[in-house]
PAVEX-695036 format. One record per residue (C-alpha): z, x, y; residue in three letters; residue number from 1. Coordinates in Angstrom, 2 decimals. Layout:
# PAVEX-695036
+---------+---------+---------+-----+-----+
:       Z :       X :       Y :  aa :   i :
+---------+---------+---------+-----+-----+
:       Z :       X :       Y : ALA : NUM :
...
+---------+---------+---------+-----+-----+
# end
This chain:
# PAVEX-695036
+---------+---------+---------+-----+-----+
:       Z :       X :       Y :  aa :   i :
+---------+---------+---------+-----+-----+
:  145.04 :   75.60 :   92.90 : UNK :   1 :
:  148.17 :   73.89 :   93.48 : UNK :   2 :
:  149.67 :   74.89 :   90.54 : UNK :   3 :
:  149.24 :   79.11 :   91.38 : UNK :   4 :
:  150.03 :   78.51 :   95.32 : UNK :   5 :
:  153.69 :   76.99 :   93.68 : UNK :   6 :
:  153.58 :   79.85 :   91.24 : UNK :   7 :
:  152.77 :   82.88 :   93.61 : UNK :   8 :
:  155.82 :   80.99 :   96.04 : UNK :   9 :
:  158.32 :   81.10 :   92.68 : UNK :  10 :
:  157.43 :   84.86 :   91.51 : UNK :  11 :
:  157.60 :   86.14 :   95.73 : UNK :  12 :
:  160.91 :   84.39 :   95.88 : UNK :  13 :
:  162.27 :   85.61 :   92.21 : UNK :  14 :
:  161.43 :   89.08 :   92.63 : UNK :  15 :
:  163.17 :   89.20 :   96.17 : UNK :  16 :
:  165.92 :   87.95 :   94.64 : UNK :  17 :
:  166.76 :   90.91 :   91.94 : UNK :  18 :
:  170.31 :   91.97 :   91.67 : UNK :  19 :
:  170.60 :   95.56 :   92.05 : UNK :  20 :
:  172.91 :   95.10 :   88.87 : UNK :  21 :
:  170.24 :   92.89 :   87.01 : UNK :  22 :
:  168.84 :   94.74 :   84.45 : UNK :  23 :
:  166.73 :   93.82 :   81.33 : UNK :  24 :
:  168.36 :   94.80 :   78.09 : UNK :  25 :
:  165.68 :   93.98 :   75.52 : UNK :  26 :
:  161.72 :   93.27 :   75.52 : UNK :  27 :
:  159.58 :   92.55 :   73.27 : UNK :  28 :
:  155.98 :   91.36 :   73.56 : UNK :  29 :
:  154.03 :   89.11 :   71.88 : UNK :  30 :
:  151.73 :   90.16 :   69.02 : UNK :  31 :
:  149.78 :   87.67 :   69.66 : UNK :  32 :
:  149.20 :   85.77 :   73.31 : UNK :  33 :
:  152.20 :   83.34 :   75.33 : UNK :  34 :
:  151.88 :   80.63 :   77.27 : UNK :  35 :
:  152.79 :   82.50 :   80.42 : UNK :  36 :
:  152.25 :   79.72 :   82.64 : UNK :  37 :
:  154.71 :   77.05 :   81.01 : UNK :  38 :
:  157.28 :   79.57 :   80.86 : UNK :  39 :
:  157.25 :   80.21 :   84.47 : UNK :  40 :
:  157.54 :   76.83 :   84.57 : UNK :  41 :
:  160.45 :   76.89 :   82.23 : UNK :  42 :
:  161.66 :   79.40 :   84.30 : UNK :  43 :
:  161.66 :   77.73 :   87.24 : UNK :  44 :
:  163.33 :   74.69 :   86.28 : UNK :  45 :
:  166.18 :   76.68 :   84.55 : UNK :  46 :
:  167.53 :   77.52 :   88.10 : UNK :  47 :
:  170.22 :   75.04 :   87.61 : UNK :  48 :
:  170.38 :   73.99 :   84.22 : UNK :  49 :
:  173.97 :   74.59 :   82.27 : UNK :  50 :
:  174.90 :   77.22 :   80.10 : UNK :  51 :
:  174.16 :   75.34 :   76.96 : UNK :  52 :
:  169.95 :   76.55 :   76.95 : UNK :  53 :
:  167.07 :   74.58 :   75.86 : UNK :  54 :
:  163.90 :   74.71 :   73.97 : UNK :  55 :
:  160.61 :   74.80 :   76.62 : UNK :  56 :
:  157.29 :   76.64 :   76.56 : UNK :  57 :
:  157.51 :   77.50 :   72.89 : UNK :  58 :
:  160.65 :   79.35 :   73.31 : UNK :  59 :
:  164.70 :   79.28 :   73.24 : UNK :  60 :
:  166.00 :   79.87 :   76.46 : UNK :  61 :
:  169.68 :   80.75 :   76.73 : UNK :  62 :
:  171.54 :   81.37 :   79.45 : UNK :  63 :
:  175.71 :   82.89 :   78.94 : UNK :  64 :
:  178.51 :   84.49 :   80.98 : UNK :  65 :
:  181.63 :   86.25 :   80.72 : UNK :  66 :
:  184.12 :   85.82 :   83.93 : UNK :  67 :
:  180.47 :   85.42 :   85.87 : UNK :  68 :
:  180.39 :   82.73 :   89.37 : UNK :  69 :
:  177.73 :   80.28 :   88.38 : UNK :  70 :
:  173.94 :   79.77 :   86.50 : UNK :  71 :
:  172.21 :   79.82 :   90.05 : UNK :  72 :
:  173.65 :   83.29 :   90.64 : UNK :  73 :
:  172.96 :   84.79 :   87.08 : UNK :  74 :
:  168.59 :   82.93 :   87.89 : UNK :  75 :
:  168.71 :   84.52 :   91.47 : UNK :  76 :
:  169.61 :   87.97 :   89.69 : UNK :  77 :
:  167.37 :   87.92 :   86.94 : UNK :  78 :
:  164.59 :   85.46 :   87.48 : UNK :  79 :
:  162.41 :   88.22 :   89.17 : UNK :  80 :
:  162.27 :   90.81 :   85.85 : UNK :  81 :
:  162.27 :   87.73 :   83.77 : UNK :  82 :
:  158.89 :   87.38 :   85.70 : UNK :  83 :
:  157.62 :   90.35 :   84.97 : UNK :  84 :
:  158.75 :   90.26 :   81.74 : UNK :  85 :
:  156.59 :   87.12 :   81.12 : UNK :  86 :
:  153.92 :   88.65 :   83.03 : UNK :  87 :
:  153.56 :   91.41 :   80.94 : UNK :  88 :
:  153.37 :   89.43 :   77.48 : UNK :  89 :
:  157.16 :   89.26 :   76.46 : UNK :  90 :
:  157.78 :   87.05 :   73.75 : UNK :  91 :
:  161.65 :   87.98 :   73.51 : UNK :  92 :
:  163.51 :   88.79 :   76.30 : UNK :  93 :
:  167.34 :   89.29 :   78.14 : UNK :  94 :
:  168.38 :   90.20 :   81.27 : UNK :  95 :
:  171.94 :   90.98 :   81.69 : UNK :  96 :
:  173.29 :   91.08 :   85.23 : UNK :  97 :
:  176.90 :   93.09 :   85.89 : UNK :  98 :
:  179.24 :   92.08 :   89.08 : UNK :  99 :
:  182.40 :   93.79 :   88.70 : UNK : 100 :
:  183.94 :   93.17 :   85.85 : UNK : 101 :
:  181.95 :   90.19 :   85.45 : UNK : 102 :
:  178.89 :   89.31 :   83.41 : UNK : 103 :
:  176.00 :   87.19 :   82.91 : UNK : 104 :
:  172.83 :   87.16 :   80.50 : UNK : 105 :
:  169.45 :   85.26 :   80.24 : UNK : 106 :
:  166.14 :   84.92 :   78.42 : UNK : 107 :
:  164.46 :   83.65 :   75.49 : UNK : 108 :
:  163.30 :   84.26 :   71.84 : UNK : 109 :
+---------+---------+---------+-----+-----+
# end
C-alpha cells in the first residue's frame, strides 16, 4: 500500500511537470511484459543522478544534453511521458526536451 500511495504521489507530480517542449521521440513496447514498477522506481531516483546513466530495472537508462541547464530540469520535463511511456509497456524509450537553442534527452533501452 505504501509502495502505490509513493507511486500515485511520483506519477501526479511527473505528469504536472511536462515541458510544453518535452516530447517523446521514440517508443517501443515490450514483446513480452516489464517490470513497470522498478522502473518507476528507477525513474524516480534518476531525478538527480549525472549525465553518465546507469543500469536499473532491467534497463539502460541514459540521460544527455547539448547547451541544456541541468539533469533535474531535463527529469522535471520528461519524467511525466516517461511515465506513461512505462505505463503503457515501453521497453525502449527517449524523450527529448527543446529550450531555445538548447537540448536535453532521456530514457532507456
Amino acid at each position: 500500500m505504501q509502495f502505490t500511495t509513493a507511486f500515485l504521489a511520483l506519477a501526479a507530480f511527473a505528469v504536472s511537470q511536462v515541458s510544453a517542449n518535452a516530447s517523446i521521440v521514440r517508443q517501443f513496447n515490450a514483446l513480452g511484459s516489464t517490470d513497470q514498477g522498478a522502473l518507476h522506481t528507477c525513474l524516480q531516483n534518476y531525478r538527480t543522478d549525472n549525465w553518465d546513466g546507469m543500469d536499473c530495472g532491467g534497463r539502460g537508462w541514459f540521460k544527455g544534453t547539448h547547451d541544456y541547464k541541468s539533469p533535474e530540469n531535463c527529469w522535471d520535463a520528461c519524467a511525466g511521458l516517461l511515465v506513461q511511456a512505462i505505463d503503457q509497456g515501453a521497453s525502449d524509450v527517449e524523450c527529448d526536451d527543446v529550450e531555445g537553442g538548447a537540448k536535453c534527452w532521456m530514457g532507456f533501452h
